[in-house]
C-alpha positions as CSV (number, residue, x, y, z in Angstrom):
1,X,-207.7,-26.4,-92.3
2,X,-207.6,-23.3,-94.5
3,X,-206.9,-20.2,-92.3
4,X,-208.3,-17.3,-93.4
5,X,-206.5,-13.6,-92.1
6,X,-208.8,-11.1,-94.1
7,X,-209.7,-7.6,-91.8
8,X,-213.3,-8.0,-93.6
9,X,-215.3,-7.3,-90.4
10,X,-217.5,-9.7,-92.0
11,X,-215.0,-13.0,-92.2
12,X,-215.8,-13.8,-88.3
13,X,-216.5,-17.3,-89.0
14,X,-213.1,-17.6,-90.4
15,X,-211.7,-15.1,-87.3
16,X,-213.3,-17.3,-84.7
17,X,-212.3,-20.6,-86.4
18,X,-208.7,-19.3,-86.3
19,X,-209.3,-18.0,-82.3
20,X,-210.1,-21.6,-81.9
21,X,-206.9,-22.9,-83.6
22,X,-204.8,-20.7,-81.5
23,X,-206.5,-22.1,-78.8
24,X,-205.6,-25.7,-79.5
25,X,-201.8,-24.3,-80.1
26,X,-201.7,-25.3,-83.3
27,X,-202.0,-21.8,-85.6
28,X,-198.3,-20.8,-85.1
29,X,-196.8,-24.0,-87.2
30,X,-199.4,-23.6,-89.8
31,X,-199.5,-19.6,-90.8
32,X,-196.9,-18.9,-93.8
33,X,-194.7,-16.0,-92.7
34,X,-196.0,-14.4,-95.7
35,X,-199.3,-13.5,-94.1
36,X,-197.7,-12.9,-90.9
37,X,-195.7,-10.0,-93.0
38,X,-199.2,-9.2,-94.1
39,X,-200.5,-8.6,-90.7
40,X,-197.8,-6.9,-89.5
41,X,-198.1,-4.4,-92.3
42,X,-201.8,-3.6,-91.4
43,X,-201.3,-2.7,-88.2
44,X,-197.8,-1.0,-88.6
45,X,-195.4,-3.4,-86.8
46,X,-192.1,-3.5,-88.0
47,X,-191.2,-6.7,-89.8
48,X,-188.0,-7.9,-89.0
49,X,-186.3,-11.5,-87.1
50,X,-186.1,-9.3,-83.6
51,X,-189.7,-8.1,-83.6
52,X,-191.8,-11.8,-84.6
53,X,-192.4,-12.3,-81.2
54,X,-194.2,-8.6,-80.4
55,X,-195.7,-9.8,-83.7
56,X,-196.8,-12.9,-82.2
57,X,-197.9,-11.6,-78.7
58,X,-200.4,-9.2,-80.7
59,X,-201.9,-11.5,-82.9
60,X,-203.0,-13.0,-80.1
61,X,-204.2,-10.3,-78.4
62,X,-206.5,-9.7,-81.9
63,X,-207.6,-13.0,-81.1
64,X,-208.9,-12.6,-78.0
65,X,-210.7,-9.2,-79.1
66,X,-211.9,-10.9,-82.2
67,X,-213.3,-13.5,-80.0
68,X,-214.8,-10.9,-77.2
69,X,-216.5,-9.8,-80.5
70,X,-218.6,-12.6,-81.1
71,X,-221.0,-11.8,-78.2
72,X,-218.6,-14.6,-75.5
73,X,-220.1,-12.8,-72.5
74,X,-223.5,-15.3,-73.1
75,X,-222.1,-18.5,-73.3
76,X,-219.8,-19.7,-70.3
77,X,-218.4,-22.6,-73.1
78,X,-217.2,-19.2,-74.7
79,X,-216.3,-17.1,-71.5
80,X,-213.6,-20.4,-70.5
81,X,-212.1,-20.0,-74.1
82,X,-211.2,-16.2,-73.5
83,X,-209.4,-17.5,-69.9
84,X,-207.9,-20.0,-72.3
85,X,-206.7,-17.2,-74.7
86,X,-205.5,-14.9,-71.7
87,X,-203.4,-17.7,-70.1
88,X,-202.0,-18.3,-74.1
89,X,-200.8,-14.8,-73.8
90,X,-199.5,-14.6,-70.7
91,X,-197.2,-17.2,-72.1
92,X,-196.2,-15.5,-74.9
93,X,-195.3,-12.4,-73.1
94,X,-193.3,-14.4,-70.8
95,X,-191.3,-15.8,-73.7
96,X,-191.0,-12.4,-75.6
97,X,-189.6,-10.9,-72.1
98,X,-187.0,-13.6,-72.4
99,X,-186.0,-12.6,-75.9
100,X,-186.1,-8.8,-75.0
101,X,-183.8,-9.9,-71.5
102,X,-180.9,-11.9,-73.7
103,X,-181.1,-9.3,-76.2
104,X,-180.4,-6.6,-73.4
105,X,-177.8,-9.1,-72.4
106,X,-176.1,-8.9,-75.9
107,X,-176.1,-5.1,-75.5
108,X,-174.3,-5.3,-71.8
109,X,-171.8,-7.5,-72.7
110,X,-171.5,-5.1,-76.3
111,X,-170.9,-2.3,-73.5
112,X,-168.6,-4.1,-71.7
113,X,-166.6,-5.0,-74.5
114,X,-166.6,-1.4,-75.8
115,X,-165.7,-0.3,-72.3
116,X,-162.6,-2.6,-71.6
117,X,-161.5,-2.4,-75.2
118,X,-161.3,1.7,-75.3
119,X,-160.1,1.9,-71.3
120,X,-157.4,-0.4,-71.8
121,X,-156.1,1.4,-75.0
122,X,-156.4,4.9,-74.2
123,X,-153.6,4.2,-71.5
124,X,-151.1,3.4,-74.2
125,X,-153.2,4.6,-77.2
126,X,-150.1,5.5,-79.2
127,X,-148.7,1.9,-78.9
128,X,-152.1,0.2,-79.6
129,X,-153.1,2.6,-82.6
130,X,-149.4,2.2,-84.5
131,X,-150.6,-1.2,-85.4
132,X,-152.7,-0.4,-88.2
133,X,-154.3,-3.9,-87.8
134,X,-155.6,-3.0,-84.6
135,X,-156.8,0.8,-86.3
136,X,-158.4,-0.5,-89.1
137,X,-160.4,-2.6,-86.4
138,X,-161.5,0.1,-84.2
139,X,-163.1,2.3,-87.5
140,X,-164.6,-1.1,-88.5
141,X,-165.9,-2.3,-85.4
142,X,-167.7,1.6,-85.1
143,X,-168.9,1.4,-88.8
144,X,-170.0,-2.1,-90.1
145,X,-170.5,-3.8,-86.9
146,X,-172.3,-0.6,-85.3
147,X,-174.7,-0.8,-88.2
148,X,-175.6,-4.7,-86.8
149,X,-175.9,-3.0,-83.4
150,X,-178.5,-0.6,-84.6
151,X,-180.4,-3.2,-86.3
152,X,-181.0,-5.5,-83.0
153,X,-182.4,-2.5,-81.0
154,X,-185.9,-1.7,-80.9
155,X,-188.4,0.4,-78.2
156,X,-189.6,3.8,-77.9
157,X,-186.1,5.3,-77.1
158,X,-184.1,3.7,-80.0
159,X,-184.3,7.1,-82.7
160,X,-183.5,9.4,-79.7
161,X,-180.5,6.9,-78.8
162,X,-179.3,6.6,-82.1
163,X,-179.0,10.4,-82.6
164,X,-176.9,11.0,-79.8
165,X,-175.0,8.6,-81.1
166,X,-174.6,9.9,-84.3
167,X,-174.9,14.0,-82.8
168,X,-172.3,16.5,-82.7
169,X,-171.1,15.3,-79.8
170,X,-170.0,11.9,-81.1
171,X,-168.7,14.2,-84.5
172,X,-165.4,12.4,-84.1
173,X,-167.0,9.3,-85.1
174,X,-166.2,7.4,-88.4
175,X,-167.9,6.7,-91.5
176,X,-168.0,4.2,-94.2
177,X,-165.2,6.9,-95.8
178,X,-163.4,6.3,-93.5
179,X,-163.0,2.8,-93.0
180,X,-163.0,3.2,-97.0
181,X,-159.3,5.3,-96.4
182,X,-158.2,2.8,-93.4
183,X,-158.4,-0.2,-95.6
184,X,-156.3,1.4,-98.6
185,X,-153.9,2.5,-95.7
186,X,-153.5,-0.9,-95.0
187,X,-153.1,-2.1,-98.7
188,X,-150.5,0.4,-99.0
189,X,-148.2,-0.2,-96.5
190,X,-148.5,-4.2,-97.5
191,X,-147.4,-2.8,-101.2
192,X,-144.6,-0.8,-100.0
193,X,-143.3,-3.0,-97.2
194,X,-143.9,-6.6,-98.9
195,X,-146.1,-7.5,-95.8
196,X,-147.5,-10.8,-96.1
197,X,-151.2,-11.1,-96.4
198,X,-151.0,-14.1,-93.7
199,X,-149.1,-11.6,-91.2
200,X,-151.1,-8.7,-91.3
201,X,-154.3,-11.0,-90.7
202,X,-152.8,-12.3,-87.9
203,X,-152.4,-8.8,-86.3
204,X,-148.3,-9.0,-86.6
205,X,-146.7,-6.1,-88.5
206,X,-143.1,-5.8,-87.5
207,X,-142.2,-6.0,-84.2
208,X,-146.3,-5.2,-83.3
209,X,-148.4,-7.6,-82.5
210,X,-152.2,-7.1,-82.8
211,X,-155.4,-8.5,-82.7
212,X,-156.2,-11.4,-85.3
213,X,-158.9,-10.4,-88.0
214,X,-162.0,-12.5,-88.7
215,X,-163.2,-14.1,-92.3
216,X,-165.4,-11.1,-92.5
217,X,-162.4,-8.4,-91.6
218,X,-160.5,-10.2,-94.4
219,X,-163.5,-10.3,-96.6
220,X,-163.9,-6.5,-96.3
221,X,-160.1,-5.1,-97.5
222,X,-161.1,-7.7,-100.3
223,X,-163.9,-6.2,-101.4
224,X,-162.5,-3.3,-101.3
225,X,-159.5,-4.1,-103.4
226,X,-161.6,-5.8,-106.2
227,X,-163.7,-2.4,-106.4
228,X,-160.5,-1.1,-107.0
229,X,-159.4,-3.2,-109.2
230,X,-156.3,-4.1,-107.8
231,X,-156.3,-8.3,-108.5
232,X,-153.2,-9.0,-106.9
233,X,-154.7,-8.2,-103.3
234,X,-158.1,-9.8,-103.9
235,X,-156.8,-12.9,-104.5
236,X,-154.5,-13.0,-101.2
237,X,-157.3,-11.5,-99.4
238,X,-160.1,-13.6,-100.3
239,X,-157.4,-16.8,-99.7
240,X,-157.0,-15.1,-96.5
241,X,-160.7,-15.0,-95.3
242,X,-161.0,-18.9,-96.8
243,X,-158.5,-19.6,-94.1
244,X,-160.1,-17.4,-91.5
245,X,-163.3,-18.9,-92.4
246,X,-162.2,-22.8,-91.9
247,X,-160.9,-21.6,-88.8
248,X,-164.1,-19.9,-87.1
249,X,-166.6,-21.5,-85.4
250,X,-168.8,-19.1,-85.4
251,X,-169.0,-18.0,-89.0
252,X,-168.5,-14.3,-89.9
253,X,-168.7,-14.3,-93.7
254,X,-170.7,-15.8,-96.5
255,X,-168.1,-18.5,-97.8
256,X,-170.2,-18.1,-101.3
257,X,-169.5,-14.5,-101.5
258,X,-165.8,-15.1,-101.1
259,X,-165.9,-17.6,-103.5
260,X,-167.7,-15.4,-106.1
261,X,-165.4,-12.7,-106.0
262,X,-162.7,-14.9,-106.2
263,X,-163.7,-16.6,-109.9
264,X,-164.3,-13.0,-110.9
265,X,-160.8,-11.8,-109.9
266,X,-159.2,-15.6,-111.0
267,X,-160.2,-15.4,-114.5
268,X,-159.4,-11.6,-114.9
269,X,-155.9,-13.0,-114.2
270,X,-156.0,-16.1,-117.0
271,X,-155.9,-18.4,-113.9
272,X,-158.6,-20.2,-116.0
273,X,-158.4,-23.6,-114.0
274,X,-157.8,-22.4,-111.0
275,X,-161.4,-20.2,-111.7
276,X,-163.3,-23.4,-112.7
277,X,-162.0,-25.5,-110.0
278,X,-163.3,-22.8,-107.3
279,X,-166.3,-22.5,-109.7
280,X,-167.0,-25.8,-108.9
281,X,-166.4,-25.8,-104.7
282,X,-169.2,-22.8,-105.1
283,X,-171.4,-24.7,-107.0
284,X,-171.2,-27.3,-104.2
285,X,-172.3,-25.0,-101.5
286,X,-174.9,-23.1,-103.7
287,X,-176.5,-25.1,-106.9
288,X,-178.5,-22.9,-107.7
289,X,-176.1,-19.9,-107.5
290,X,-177.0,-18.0,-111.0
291,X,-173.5,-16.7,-111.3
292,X,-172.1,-19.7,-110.5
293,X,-173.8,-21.4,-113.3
294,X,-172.6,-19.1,-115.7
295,X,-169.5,-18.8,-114.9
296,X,-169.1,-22.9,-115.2
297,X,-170.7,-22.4,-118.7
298,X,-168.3,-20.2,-119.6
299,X,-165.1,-21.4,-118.4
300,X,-166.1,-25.0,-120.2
301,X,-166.4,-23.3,-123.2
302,X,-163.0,-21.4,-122.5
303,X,-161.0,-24.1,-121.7
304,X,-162.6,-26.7,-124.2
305,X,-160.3,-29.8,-124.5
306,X,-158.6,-28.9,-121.4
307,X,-160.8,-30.1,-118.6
308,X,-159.7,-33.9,-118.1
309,X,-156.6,-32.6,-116.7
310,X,-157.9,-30.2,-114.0
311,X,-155.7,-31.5,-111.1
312,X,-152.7,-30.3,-113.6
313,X,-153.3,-26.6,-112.2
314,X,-149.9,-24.3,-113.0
315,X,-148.7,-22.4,-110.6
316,X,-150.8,-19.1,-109.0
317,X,-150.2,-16.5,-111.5
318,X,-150.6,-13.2,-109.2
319,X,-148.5,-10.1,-110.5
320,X,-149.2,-7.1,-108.6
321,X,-151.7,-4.7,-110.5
322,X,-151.6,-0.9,-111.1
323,X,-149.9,2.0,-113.2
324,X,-146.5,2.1,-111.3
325,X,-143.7,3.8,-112.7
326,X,-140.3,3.1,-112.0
327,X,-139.9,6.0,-110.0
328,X,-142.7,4.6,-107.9
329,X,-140.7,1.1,-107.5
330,X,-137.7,3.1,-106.2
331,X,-140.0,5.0,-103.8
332,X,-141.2,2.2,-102.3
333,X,-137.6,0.3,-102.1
334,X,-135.8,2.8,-100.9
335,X,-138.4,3.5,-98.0
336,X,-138.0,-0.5,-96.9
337,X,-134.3,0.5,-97.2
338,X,-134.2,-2.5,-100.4
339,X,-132.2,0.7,-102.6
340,X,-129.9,2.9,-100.6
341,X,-127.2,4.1,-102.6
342,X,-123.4,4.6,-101.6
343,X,-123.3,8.2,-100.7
344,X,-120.8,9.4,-102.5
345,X,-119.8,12.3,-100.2
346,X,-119.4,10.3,-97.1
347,X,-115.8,11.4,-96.3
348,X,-116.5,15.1,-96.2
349,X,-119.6,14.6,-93.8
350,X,-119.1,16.3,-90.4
351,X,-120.8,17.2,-87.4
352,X,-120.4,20.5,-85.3
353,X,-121.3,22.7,-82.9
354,X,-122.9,25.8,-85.2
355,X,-123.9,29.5,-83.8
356,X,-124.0,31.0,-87.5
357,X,-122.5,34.4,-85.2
358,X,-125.9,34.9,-84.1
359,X,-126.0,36.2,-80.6
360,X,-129.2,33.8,-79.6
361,X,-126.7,31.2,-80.1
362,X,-124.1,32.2,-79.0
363,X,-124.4,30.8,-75.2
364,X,-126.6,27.6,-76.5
365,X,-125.2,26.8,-80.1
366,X,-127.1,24.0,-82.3
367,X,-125.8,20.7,-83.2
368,X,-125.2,20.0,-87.0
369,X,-124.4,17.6,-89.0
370,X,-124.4,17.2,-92.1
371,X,-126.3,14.7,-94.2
372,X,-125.6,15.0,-97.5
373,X,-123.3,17.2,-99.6
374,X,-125.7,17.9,-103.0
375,X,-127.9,18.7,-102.6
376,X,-127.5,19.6,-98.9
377,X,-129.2,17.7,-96.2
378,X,-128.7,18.7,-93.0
379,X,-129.5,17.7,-89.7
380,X,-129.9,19.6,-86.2
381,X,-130.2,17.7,-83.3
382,X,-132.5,18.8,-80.3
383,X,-133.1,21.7,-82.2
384,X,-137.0,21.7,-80.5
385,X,-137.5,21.1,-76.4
386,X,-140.0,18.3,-74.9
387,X,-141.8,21.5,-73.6
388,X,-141.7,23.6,-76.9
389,X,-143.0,20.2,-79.0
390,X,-146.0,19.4,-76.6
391,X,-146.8,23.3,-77.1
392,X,-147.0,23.1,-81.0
393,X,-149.0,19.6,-80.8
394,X,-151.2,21.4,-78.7
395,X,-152.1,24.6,-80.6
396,X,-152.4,22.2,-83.7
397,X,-154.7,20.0,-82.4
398,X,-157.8,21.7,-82.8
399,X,-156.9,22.9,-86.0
400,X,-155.7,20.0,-87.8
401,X,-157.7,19.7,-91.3
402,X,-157.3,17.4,-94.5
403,X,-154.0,18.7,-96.2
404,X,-154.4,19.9,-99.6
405,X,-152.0,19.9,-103.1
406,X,-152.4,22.5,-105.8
407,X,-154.3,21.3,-108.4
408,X,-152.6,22.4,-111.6
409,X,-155.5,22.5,-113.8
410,X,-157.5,24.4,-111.5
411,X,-155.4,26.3,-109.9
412,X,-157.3,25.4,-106.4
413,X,-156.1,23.8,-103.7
414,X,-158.1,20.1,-102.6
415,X,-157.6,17.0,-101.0
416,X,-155.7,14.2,-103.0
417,X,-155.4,10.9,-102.3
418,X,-151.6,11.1,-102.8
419,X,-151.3,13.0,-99.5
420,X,-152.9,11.3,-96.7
421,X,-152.5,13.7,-93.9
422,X,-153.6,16.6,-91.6
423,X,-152.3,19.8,-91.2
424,X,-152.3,23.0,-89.7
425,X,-150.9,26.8,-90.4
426,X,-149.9,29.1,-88.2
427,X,-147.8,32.4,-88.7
428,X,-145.7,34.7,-85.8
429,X,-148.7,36.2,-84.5
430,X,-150.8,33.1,-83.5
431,X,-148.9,32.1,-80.4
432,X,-145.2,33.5,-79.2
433,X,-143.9,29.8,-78.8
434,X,-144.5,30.1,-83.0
435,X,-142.5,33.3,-83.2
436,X,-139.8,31.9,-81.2
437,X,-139.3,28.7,-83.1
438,X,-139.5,30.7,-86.5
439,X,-136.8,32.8,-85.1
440,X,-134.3,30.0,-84.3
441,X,-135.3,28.9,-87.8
442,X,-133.9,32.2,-89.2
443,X,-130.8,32.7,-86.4
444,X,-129.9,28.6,-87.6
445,X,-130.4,28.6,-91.5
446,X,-129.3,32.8,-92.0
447,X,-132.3,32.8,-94.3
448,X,-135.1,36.0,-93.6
449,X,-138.6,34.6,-92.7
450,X,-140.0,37.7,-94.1
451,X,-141.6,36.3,-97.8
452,X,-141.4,32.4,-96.1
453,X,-144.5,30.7,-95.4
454,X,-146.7,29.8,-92.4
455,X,-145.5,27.3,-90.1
456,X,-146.9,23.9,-91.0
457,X,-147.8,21.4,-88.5
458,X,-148.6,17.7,-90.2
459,X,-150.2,15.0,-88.5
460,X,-149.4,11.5,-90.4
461,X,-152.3,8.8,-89.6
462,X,-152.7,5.2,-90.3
463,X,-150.8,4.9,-93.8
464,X,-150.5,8.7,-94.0
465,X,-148.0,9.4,-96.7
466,X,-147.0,12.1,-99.5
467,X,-145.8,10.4,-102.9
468,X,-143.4,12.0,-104.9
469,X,-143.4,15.3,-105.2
470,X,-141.2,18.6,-105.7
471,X,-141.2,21.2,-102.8
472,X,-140.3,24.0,-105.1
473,X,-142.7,24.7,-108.0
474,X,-141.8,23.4,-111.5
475,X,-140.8,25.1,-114.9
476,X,-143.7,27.1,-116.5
477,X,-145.9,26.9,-112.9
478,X,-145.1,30.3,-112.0
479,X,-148.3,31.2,-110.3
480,X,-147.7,28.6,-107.7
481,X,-146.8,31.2,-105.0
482,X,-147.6,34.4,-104.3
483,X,-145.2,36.6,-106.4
484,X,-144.2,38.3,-103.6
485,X,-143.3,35.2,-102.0
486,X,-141.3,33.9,-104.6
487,X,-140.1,30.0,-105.2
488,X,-139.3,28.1,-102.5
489,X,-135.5,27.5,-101.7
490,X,-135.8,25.3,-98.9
491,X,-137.8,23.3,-96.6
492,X,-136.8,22.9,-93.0
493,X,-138.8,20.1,-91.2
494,X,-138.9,19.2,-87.2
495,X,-139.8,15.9,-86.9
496,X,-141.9,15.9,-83.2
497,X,-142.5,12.0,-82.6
498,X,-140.5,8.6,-82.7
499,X,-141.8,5.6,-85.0
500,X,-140.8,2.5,-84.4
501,X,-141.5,1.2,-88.1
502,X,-141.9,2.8,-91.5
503,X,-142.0,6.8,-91.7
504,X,-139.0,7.6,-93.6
505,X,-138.6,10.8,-95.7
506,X,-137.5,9.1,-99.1
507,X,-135.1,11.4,-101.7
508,X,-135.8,8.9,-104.4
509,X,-133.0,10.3,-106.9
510,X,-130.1,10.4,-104.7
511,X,-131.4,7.0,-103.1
512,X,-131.0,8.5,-99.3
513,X,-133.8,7.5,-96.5
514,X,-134.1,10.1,-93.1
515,X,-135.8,8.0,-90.5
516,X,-137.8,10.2,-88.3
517,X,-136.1,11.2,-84.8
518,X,-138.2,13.0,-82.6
519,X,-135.0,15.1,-81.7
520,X,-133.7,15.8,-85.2
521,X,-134.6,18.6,-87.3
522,X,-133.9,18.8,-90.8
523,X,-133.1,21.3,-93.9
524,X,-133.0,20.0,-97.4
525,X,-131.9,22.3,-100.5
526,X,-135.5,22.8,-102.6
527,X,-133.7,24.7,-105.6
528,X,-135.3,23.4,-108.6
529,X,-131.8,22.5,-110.6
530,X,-130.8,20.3,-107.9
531,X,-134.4,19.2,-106.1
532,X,-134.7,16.0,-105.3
533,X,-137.7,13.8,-104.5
């Protein structure tokens, strides 16, 4: 039978001939769900996979008014068809309050997870967040997962929900930026540490262990690198979420999609077999796949008299990718400790008991020792109290904001991605635990505080780093400080917490790596004929 929808208030002969098809529980398997999009357009409903059944429950509802409107009330044969229809929808609002009670379910057990996931690492959340596995999770799980949350609610209190959400006082949630920033973290420290794509999927980085990712987790930092061009990690990455996928029984990425990227990012790299035979294994899941198709065509045509000997694939051909200088190499060496050179002072090192024949230390003089001879590094143990520390963290906290670097050109000072950090300023007047420290400062190094800058407090996040760079200000940048101010001559730095991997203050020219100590202090010669970086 041909089922006519049209809101013609004239079409009741096809309107009652479809009431009777409902009736006989047949219309459902018959109307295309592009006329059910139709209907749900006229009268404003939502069209989406969660919402079919409201969709459903009023279609039939229409029915039974459409059918009311055919005069029913004078024909008992009529009359027992609209019992018929009411008893149809009581049925379907019994099955659309079971949806609606296992979607609620969903949401609980959502809750739950969020809950028992954020309870159990807020008691030891400076353990759990120094994997950066399990950080790049958290900011995913509250951006691209959220986003699938949203999508399955519906009712009258969904907008009003999701703006609280979303308000000022969920400010401190992330974004798409900065899952964006948590995944290059992530790339970085497998770049500068040689981390092994399988390992940092599996939630192991050093000694911490984490949660394992999914296809889709894998898929995402893949993505990410093949926007940035950076070959090397899309291949290992999309490998990666191959594996994952295999492994998953309920599937979390589009094996296609991984495949796709992977051609694109094969033949960039000359793997030209490699490409095809993956070409191939997509074709196989998708015939149709326009891309796909191409890409075939073209690799045929690329590798010409070479495809009767596919199975003879070489070997993987994936150099790491990017405009890295040699300094940059060193950098990254020295901070795994692959490049420490001989220091070549070692025998006149020493450590001592220092007062500098200043009265303040007189009584309570500062351990020194020193580090290395030229240009100096020096190191001052327990300079800084427990008490004086949780202080500083404490006034910082609220004002901690993106750190900045000079930008030469413009002379203005902006965010860069070669410092990933937070900071905040404070001079003597802000609190007197500042003026005290900055005193000892003076009293330890014999240096006047009067023309030196504020007192910097840096918070270092998930891959937070600052490539080389000078302290001082170079040649010909003479407007780079105040002129009152002058050059800088030396940076003193108080390291305030332990890390149990990574961290390291690199001098790349001298080939000497500082570990952080949450009890060490340090002051490093910044004079511009002898600066190191």
């Amino acid at each position: 039978m041909l089922i006519h929808l049209s809101s013609d208030s004239r079409s009741k002969g096809n309107s009652l001939s479809f009431g009777l098809l409902v009736l006989d529980h047949i219309c459902f398997t018959k109307v295309t769900s592009r006329r059910l999009a139709k209907f749900c357009r006229r009268f404003r409903i939502h069209w989406n996979k969660m919402n079919v059944d409201i969709c459903i429950l009023c279609w039939l509802v229409m029915q039974l008014f459409r059918l009311a409107g055919t005069e029913v009330f004078t024909s008992m044969n009529d009359l027992q068809k609209v019992l018929i229809a009411e008893q149809r929808v009581a049925q379907e609002l019994r099955e659309h309050i079971k949806t609606e009670e296992r979607r609620l379910q969903q949401l609980r057990r959502l809750a739950d997870e969020f809950e028992e996931h954020s309870n159990g690492a807020l008691d030891e959340y400076e353990e759990h967040l120094g994997n950066p596995v399990n950080a790049y999770l958290l900011l995913k799980k509250l951006t691209v997962d959220w986003q699938k949350v949203e999508n399955q609610l519906a009712g009258p209190n969904t907008t009003e929900f999701s703006q609280r959400i979303r308000g000022s006082e969920m400010e401190c949630l992330p974004d798409e930026d900065d899952l964006t920033g948590a995944i290059a973290a992530l790339l970085r420290l497998q770049d500068t540490y040689n981390i092994p794509t399988s390992a940092i999927a599996s939630g192991r980085i050093g000694e911490k262990r984490g949660n394992r990712m999914s296809a889709e987790d894998c898929f995402l930092i893949g993505r990410h690198a093949y926007l940035e061009g950076a070959w090397h990690h899309v291949v290992s990455w999309m490998l990666q979420a191959l594996e994952e996928y295999q492994r998953e029984d309920n599937k979390t990425a589009d094996k296609v999609d991984i495949l796709d990227h992977l051609v694109y990012t094969l033949v960039q790299q000359g793997n030209l077999k490699r490409a095809y035979n993956i070409t191939l294994e997509l074709l196989a899941a998708d015939p149709n796949h326009p891309r796909g198709i191409q890409n075939k065509m073209y690799l045929e045509d690329k590798l010409a008299n070479k495809l009767s000997d596919l199975e003879d694939i070489p070997p993987l051909n994936n150099p790491r990718t990017g405009d890295l200088q040699s300094e940059d190499l060193d950098y990254e060496a020295i901070c795994r400790g692959d490049k420490i050179m001989e220091n070549p002072y070692r025998h006149k090192l020493s450590c001592r008991y220092f007062h500098n024949n200043k009265p303040s230390l007189l009584l309570r003089p500062v351990k020194q020792e020193t580090v290395y001879l030229n240009p100096t590094l020096t190191y001052y143990h327990d300079f800084l109290s427990e008490y004086e520390m949780d202080v500083i963290k404490k006034l910082a906290g609220p004002n901690l904001k993106r750190a900045t670097v000079r930008n030469v050109a413009t002379h203005r000072y902006e965010p860069a991605r070669y410092r990933i950090s937070k900071s905040a300023w404070f001079d003597d007047t802000y609190d007197p635990m500042i003026e005290r420290v900055r005193k000892r400062i003076s009293d330890v190094t014999g240096l006047s505080l009067e023309n030196a800058e504020a007192l910097q407090v840096a918070n270092y996040g998930l891959g937070g780093y600052y490539a080389l760079h000078l302290d001082c200000a170079k040649k010909g940048d003479n407007d780079a400080f105040e002129e009152y101010r002058g050059n800088r001559i030396a940076t003193w730095i108080n390291y305030m917490s332990d890390v149990e991997a990574g961290g390291a203050t690199a001098f790349v020219r001298i080939g000497v790596r500082v570990p952080p100590n949450k009890f060490h202090q340090r002051i490093r010669n910044s004079n511009k004929k002898k600066a190191t970086i």
